[in-house]
N, C-alpha and C positions, 0 to 999 in steps of 0.2 A: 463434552461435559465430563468433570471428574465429580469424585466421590469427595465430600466434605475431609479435610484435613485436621489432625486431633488440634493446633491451634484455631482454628476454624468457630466461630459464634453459630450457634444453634440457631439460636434467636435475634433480630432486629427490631426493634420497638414491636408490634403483635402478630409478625410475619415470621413464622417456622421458616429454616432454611434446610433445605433437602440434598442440594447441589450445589457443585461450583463452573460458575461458568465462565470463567475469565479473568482476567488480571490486565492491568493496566498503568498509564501514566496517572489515570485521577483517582484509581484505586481500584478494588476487586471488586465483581459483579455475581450475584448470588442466585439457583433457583428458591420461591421461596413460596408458598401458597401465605391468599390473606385468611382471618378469619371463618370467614363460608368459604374455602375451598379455593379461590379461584388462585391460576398459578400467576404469579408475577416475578418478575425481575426485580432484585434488590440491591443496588449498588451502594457501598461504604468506602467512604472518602479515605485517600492516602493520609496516614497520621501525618507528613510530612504537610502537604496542603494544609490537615486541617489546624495546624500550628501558626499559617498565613491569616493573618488578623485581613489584609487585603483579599484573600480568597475567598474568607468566607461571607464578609460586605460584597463583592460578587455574588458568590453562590445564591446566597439568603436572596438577592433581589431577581437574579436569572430562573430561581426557582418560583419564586411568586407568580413572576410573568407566565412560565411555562406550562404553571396550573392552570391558568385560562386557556391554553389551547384546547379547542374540541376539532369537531367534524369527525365524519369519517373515514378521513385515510391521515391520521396523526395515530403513533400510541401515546394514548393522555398520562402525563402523571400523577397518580393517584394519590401520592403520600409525601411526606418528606420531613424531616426534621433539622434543621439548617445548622438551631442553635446546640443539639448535640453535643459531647465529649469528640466523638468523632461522626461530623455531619452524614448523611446517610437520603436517599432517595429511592423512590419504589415506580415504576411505569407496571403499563399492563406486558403480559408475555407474548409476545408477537410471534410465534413459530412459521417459520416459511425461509425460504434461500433472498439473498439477497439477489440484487439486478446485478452487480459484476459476479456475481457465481452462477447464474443462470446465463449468463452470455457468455463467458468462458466458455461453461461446456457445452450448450446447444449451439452458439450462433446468435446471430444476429435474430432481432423480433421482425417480422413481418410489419407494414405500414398498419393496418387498423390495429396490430396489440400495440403499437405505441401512442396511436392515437386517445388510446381509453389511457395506456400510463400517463399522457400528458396530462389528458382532462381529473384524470385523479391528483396528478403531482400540483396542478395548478390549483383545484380545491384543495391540496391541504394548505400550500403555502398562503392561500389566500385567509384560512383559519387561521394559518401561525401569525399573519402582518396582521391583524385582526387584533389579537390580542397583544399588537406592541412587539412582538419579537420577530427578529431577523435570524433568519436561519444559522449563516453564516459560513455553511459546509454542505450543502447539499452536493451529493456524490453518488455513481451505482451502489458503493457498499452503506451508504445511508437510506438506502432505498429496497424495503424487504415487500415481498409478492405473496400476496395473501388470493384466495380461493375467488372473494368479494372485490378485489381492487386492490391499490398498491398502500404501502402505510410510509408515513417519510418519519425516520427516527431522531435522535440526537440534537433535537432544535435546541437553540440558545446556549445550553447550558456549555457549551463547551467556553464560549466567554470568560465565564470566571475562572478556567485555568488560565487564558490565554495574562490574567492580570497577576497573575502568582510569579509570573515568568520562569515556571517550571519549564513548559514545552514552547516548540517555537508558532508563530502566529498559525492561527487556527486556518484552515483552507488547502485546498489539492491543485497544484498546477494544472491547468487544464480544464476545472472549473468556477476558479476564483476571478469573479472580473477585474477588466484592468483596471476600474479607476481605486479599487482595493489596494491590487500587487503595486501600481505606482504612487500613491497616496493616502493608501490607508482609509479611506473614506468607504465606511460603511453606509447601503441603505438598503430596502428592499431590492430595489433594482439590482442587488448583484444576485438574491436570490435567482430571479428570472434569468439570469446570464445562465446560470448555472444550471438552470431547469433544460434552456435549449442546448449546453454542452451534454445532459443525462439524455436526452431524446435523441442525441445524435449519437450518441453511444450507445445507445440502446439499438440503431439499427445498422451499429457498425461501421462508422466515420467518427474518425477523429478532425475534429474542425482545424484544429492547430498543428495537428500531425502529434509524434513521436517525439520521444529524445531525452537529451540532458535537462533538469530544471530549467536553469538557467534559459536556453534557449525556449525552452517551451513557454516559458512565462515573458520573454519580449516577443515570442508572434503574438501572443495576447494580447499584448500592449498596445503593440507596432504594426502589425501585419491581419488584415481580412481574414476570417474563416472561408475554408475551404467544402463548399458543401454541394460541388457537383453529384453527387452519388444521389445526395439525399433524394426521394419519390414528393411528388406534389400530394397531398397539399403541405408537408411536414417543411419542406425545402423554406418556404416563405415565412412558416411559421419559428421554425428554427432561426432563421437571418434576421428576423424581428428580435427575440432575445437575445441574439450575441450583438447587436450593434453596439459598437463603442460608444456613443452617449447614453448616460442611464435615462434618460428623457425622452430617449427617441425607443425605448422599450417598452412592450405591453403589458398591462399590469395585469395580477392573475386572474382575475376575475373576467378581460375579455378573451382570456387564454381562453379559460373554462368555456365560455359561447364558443369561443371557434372549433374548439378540439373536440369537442362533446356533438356539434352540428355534423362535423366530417366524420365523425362515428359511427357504425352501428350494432347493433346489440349482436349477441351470440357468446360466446367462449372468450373472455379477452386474451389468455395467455395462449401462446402457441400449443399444441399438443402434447411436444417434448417439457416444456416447463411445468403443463399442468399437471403430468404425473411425478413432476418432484418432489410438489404438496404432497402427495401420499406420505413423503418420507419423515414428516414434520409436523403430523398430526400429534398434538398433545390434550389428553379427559382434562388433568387436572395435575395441579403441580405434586400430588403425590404418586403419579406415576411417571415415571424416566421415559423423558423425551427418547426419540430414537438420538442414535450417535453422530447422526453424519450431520455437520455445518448445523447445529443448533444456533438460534441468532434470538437474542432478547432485544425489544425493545428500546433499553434503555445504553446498549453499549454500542462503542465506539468501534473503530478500527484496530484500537491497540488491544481490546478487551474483551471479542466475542471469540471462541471457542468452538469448532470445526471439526470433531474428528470423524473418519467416513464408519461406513453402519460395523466393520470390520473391524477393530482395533489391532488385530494382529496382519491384518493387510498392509503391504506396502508393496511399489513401485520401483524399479531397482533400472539404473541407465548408468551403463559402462562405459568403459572409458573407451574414449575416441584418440589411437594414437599418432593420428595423420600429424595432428598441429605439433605432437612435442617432437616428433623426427624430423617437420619441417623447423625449428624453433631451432634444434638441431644443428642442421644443416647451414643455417643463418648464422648461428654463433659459431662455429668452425670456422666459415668463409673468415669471420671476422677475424678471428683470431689470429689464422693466418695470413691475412693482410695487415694486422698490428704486427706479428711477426716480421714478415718482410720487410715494412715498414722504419721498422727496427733495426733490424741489420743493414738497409739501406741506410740508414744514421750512423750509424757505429763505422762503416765503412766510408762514407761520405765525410765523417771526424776525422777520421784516422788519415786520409789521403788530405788533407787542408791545415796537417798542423802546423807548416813551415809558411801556409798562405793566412794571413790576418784580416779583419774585415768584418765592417759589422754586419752588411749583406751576407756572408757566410754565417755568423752566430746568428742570427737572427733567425736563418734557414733554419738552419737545425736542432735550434727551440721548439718554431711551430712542427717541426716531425717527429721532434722528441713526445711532445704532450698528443700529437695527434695519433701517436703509435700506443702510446700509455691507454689516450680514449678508446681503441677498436680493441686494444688487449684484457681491458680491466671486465667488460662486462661481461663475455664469453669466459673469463676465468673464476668470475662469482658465479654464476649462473650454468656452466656446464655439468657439474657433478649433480645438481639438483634437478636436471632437465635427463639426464642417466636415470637418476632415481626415478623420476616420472615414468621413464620410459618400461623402467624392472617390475614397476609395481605401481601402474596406472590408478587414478583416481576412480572412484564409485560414490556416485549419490544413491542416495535410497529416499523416496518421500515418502509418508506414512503418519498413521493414526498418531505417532509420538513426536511427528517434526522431522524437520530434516538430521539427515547422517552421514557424511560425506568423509570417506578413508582414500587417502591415498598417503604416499609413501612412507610407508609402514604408521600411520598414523589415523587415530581416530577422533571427528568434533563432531557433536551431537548438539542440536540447537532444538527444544521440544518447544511446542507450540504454544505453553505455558512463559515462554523469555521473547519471542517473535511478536512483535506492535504489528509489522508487516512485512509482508514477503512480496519485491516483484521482478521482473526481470526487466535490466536496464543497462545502460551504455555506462563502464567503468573504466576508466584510464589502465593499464592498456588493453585490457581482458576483451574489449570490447563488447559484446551482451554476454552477461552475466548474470546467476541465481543471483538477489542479494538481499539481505533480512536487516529492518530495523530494532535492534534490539531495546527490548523493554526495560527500564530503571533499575540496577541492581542485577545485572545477567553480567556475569564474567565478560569482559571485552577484550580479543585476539590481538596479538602486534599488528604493528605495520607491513606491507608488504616487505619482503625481504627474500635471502635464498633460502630461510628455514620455512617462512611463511609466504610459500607462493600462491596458495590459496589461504581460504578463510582468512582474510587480512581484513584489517580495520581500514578504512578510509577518513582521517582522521579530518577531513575537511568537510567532509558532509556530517559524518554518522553511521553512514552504511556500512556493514558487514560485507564484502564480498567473497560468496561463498564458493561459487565455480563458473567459470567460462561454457558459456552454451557451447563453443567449440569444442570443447573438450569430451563434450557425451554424446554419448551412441544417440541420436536421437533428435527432430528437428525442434527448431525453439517452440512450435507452435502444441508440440506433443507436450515437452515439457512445461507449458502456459497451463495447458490444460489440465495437467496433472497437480502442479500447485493450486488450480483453482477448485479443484477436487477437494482436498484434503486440508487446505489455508481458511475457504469459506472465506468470510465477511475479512478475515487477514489479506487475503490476496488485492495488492493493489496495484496489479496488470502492469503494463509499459510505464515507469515512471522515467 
């Protein structure tokens, strides 16, 4: 949570704004108390959206529907105003960690706390289909852990970006169903798919596994979830919501009977998660939440705001020089067999010039280009792979984002320009830190010799910021560490 910025609006139609809690693709997210006090989230639309005459015929009718959601494990929207200068929406203030930040750092749930999350997750969806709306993205980071039971956030409303064609279609590989990712065909039932990929997340299987998008989203399609691990009675219940026909899945209302019977009362959250609540306790919106992973309501992925209780705390993982002296050693060999290579041409020309033949020019073509191929990389790459070596890389994670210097060089990426941070499989870095950068954040070159980290991958989007190989420290350390200090940002193995 920051401190209100002097371009910053005090006021939102009769909501005081106190704090700023995020930023985003669909615009900035505000703390804000109503009238009597109570604190709420106040989100105000990107002027850019709200310029989309398409956006806002979205909006205006995503919002309507979204008013009728009740129960209790939804945070309701309270207010909105569509037709605005610049459209704007208000939810209740939901303070608590989200399910991928409580699983980061403690671990997997135990079988009966995810039994009570299910029976919650299923009453709310069953609320949200209720009132005509399709979730559309239910996800751990859409999923915040309250005292009372779990609240499911972000319903509908992201539709009307998804028609602006600002951002790309709404959904998370991994819990978007297939008949979605291959057809585009919305219905409730993909809700449900996505209910049993959070329950199965929640106790630490991934049904689909790991990986590139790409791949992760044809096992969806193409390939059975994998759900050996899972404990009875979740296993059955879980393989009912991921089956590939939407027909052949249970609607939430027999979730709720089942998950709610295999239950029983006591504590639902583990021990370790239930003193995280402590951290998140908020009187009223005019007093300052605590700092760590603060999560409203009403924001997304790109938009909630995370910093730990410490703002001058940070995390610091040095550099690992094993890979660049092996990287090293690799471009050497090479070089010197481009070399060789070489000379063996030059010599092999030289002795054939009185003999003619186009089996001889032909030879010494493919050795000419193949000597060029093993020389040219080792000669871009070795004075920068020197540099590595003189003056190793450092990340730092912390309260302001990440900070990663290496050779003689400083990028700072604050958690203010980051939609998301996760660690995943990057051509050729292999796992890798790497952040989606928010609308309007400066974007790094391509990879290059200048830019061997923090390079853009201009085919996805991602930023890649450093090779897990490269730091002192296993991936599992550094997962956790980002899920510390990312909150409701952090979006794990993508």
């Amino acid at each position: 949570m920051d401190a209100l910025r002097p371009g910053d609006p005090r006021a939102i139609g009769r909501y005081a704004l106190s704090a700023r809690l995020g930023a985003g693709g669909m615009g900035q997210v505000f703390l804000g108390s109503s009238p009597g006090g109570r604190p709420v989230a106040v989100k105000l639309v990107h002027p850019g959206l709200a310029a989309d005459a398409e956006f806002r015929r979205r909006f205006k009718r995503e919002v309507e529907a979204a008013r009728q959601v009740g129960g209790f494990h939804t945070a309701p929207v309270v207010d909105a105003d569509p037709d605005a200068e610049i459209p704007w929406l208000v939810t209740a203030y939901v303070p608590g960690p989200s399910l991928a930040a409580a699983v980061a750092e403690h671990g997997p749930f135990p079988p009966v706390s995810v039994l009570a999350l299910g029976a919650g997750l299923a009453e709310a969806l069953e609320a949200v289909h209720g009132a005509g709306v399709v979730h559309r993205d239910l996800k751990p980071s859409n999923v915040l852990l309250a005292a009372d039971g779990p609240r499911v956030i972000d319903f509908g409303i992201a539709r009307a970006v998804d028609a602006s064609g600002v951002t790309a279609l709404a959904g998370t590989p991994g819990f978007m169903a297939p008949e979605l990712i291959s057809e585009g065909t919305l219905t409730p039932a993909c809700d449900v798919f996505a209910l049993g990929a959070v329950l199965a997340y929640a106790l630490g299987v991934r049904p689909f596994g790991e990986g590139p998008v790409e791949a992760l989203t044809y096992r969806v399609v193409h390939k059975p979830p994998v759900l050996d691990a899972l404990p009875a009675p979740l296993k059955g219940v879980v393989a009912d919501c991921l089956a590939k026909d939407p027909a052949a899945r249970p609607d939430p209302a027999e979730l709720v009977g089942v998950l709610s019977s295999a239950g029983h009362g006591g504590a639902w959250l583990p021990p370790p998660v239930q003193d995280m609540l402590t951290q998140y306790h908020v009187t009223g919106a005019t007093t300052r939440p605590p700092a760590n992973d603060v999560t409203s309501a009403f924001e997304d992925d790109r938009t909630r705001t995370a910093p730990p209780p410490d703002r001058h705390q940070s995390v610091r993982f040095e550099a690992s020089v094993a890979p660049v002296i092996l990287a090293l050693v690799g471009h050497a060999l090479r070089l010197f067999a481009g070399i060789a290579l070489g000379l063996l041409t030059v010599t092999t020309a030289a002795g054939s010039v009185d003999s003619a033949g186009v089996f001889i020019a032909l030879m010494l073509a493919i050795m000419s280009v193949l000597a060029f191929w093993l020389v040219r990389e080792p000669v871009v790459w070795m004075l920068p792979l020197l540099n590595a070596l003189w003056r190793p890389c450092e990340l730092r994670v912390g309260a302001e984002g990440l900070e990663l210097q290496y050779g003689g060089r400083r990028v700072h990426y604050g958690w203010h320009e980051i939609g998301r941070v996760v660690v995943r499989r990057a051509k050729p870095a292999g796992w890798a830190v790497c952040v989606f950068p928010l609308p309007g954040t400066p974007l790094p070159a391509a990879r290059g010799p200048r830019t061997p980290l923090c390079y853009l991958d201009r085919g996805s989007g991602w930023i890649m910021v450093v090779p897990v190989h490269r730091l002192k420290g296993s991936r599992k350390e550094i997962e956790m560490t980002l899920a510390r200090y990312a909150g409701a940002r952090w979006g794990g193995n993508a």
